[in-house]
Chimera marker file (.cmm) of the C-alpha trace (Angstrom):
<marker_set name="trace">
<marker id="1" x="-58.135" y="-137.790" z="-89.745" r="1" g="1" b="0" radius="0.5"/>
<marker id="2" x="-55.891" y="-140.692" z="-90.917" r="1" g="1" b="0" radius="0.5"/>
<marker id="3" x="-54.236" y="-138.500" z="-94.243" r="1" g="1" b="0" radius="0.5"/>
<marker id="4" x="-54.281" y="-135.203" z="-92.486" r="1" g="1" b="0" radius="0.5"/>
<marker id="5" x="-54.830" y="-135.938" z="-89.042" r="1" g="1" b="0" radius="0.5"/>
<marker id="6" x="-57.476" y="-133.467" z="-89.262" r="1" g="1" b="0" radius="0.5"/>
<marker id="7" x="-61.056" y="-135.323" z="-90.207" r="1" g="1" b="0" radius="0.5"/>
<marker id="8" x="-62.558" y="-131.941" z="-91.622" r="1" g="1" b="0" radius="0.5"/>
<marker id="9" x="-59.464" y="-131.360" z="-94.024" r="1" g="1" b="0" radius="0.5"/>
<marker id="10" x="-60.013" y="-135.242" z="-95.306" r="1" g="1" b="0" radius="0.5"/>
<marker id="11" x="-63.377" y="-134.649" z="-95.216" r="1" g="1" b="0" radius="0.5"/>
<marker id="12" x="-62.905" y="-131.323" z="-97.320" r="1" g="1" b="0" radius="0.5"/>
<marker id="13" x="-63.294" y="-132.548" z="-100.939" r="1" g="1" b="0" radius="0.5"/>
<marker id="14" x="-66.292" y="-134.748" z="-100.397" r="1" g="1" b="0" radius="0.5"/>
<marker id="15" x="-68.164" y="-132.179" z="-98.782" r="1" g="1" b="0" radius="0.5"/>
<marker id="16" x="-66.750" y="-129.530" z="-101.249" r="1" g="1" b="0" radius="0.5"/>
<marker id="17" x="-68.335" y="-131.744" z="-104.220" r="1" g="1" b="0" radius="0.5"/>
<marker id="18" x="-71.571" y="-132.935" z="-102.457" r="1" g="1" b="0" radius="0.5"/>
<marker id="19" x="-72.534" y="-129.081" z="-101.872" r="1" g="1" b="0" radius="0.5"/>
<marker id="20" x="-72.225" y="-127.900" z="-105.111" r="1" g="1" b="0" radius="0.5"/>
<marker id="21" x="-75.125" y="-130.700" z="-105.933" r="1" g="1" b="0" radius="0.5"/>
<marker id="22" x="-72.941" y="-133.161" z="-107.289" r="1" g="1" b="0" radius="0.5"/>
<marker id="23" x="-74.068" y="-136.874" z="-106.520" r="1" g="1" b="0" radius="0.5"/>
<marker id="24" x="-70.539" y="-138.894" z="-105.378" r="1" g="1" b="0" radius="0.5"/>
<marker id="25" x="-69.766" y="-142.662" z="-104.513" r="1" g="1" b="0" radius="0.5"/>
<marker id="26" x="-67.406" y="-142.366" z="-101.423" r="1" g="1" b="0" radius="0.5"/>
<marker id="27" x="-65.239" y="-146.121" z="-100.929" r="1" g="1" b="0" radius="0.5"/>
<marker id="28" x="-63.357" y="-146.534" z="-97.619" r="1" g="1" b="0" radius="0.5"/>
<marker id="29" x="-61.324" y="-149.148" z="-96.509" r="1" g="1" b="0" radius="0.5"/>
<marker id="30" x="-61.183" y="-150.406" z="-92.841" r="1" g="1" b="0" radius="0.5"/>
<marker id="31" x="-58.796" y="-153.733" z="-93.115" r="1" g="1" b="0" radius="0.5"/>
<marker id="32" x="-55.859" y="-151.141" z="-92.064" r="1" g="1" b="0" radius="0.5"/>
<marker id="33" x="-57.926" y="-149.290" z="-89.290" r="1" g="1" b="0" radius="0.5"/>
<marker id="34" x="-59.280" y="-151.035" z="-86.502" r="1" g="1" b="0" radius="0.5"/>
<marker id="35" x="-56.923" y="-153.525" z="-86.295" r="1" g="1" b="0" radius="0.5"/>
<marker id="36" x="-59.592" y="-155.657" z="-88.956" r="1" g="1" b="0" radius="0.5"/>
<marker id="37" x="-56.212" y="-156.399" z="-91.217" r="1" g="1" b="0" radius="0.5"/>
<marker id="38" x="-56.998" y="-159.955" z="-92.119" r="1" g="1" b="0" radius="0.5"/>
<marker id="39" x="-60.487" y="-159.557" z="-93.138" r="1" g="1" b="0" radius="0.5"/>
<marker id="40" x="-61.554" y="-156.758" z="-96.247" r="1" g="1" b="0" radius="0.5"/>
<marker id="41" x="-63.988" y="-154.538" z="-94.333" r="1" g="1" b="0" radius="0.5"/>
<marker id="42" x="-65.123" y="-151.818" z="-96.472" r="1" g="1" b="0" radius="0.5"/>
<marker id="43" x="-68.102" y="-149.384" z="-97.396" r="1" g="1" b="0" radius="0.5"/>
<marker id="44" x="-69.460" y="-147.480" z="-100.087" r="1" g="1" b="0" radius="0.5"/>
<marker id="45" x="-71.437" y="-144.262" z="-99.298" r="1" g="1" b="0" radius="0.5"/>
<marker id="46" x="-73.709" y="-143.205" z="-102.009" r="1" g="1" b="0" radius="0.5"/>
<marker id="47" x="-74.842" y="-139.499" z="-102.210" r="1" g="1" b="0" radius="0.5"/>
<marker id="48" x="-77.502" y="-138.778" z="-104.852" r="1" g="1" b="0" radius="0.5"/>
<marker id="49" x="-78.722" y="-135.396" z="-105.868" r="1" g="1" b="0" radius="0.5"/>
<marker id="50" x="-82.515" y="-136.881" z="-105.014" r="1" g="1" b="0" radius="0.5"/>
<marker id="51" x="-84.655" y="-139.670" z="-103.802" r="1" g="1" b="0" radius="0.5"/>
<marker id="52" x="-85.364" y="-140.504" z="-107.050" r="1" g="1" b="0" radius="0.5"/>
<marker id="53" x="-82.216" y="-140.891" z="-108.421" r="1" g="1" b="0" radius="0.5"/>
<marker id="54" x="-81.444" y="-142.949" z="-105.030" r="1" g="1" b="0" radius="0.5"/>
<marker id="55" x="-83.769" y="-145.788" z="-106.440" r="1" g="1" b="0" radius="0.5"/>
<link id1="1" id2="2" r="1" g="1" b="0" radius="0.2"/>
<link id1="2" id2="3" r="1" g="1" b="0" radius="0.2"/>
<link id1="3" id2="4" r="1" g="1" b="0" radius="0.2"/>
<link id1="4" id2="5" r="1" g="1" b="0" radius="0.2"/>
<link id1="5" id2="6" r="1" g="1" b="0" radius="0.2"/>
<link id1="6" id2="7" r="1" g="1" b="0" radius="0.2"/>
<link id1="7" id2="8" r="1" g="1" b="0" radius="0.2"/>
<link id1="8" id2="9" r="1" g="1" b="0" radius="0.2"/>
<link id1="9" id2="10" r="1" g="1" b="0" radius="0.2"/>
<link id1="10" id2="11" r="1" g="1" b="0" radius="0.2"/>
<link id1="11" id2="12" r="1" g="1" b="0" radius="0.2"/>
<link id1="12" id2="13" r="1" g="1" b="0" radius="0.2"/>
<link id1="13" id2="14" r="1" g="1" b="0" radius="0.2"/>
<link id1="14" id2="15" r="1" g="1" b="0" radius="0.2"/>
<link id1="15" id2="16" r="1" g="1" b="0" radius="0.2"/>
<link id1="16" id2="17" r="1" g="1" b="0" radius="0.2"/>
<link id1="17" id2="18" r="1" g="1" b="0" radius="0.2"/>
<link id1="18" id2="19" r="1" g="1" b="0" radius="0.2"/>
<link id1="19" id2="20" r="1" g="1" b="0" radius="0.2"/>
<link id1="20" id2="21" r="1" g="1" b="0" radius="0.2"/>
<link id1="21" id2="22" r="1" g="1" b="0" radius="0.2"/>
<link id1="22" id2="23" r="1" g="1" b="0" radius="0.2"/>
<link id1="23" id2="24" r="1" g="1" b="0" radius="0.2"/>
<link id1="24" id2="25" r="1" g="1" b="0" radius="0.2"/>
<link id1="25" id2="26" r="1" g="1" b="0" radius="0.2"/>
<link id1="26" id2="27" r="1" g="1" b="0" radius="0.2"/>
<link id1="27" id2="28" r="1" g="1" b="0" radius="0.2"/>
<link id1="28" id2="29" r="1" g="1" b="0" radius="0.2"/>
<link id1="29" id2="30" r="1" g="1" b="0" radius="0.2"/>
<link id1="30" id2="31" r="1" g="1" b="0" radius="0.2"/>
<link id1="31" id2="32" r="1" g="1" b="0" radius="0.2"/>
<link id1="32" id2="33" r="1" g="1" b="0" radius="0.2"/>
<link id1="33" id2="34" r="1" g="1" b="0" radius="0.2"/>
<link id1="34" id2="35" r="1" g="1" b="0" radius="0.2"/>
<link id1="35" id2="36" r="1" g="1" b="0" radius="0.2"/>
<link id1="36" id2="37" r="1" g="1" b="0" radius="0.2"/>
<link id1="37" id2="38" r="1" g="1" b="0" radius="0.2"/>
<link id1="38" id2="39" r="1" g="1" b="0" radius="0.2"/>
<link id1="39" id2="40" r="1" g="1" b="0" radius="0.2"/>
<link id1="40" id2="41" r="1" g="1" b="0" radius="0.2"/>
<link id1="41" id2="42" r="1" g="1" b="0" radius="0.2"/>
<link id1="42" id2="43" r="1" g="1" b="0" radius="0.2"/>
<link id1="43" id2="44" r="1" g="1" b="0" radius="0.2"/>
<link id1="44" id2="45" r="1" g="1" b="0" radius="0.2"/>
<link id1="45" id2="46" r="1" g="1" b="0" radius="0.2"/>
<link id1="46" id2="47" r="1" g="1" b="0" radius="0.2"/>
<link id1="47" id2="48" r="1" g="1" b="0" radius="0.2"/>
<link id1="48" id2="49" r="1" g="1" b="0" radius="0.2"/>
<link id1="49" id2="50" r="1" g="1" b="0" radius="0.2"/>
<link id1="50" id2="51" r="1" g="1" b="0" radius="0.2"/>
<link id1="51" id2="52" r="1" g="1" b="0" radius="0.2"/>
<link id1="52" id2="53" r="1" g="1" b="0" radius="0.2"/>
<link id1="53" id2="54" r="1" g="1" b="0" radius="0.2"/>
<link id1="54" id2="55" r="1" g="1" b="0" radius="0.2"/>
</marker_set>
């Protein structure tokens, strides 16, 4: 919702990618949001097209 203001149309291209089977490494930033902007507060979501590619 922060680009668009809409959180499905950010949301669009990662969920676009991850149902057509393809595995994706999503990084997000939170130092800006949150008010968190001295400290680098992140994550990495990991989508994998099975378990055992997961491990």
């Amino acid at each position: 919702g922060f680009a668009s203001g809409s959180l499905d149309a950010d949301a669009y291209s990662v969920r676009l990618f991850v149902a057509r089977g393809l595995e994706v490494l999503v990084a997000q930033s939170y130092s800006k949001n949150l008010g968190l902007y001295a400290e680098r507060i992140g994550a990495i979501n990991v989508v994998c097209s099975s378990s055992d590619a997961a491990t």
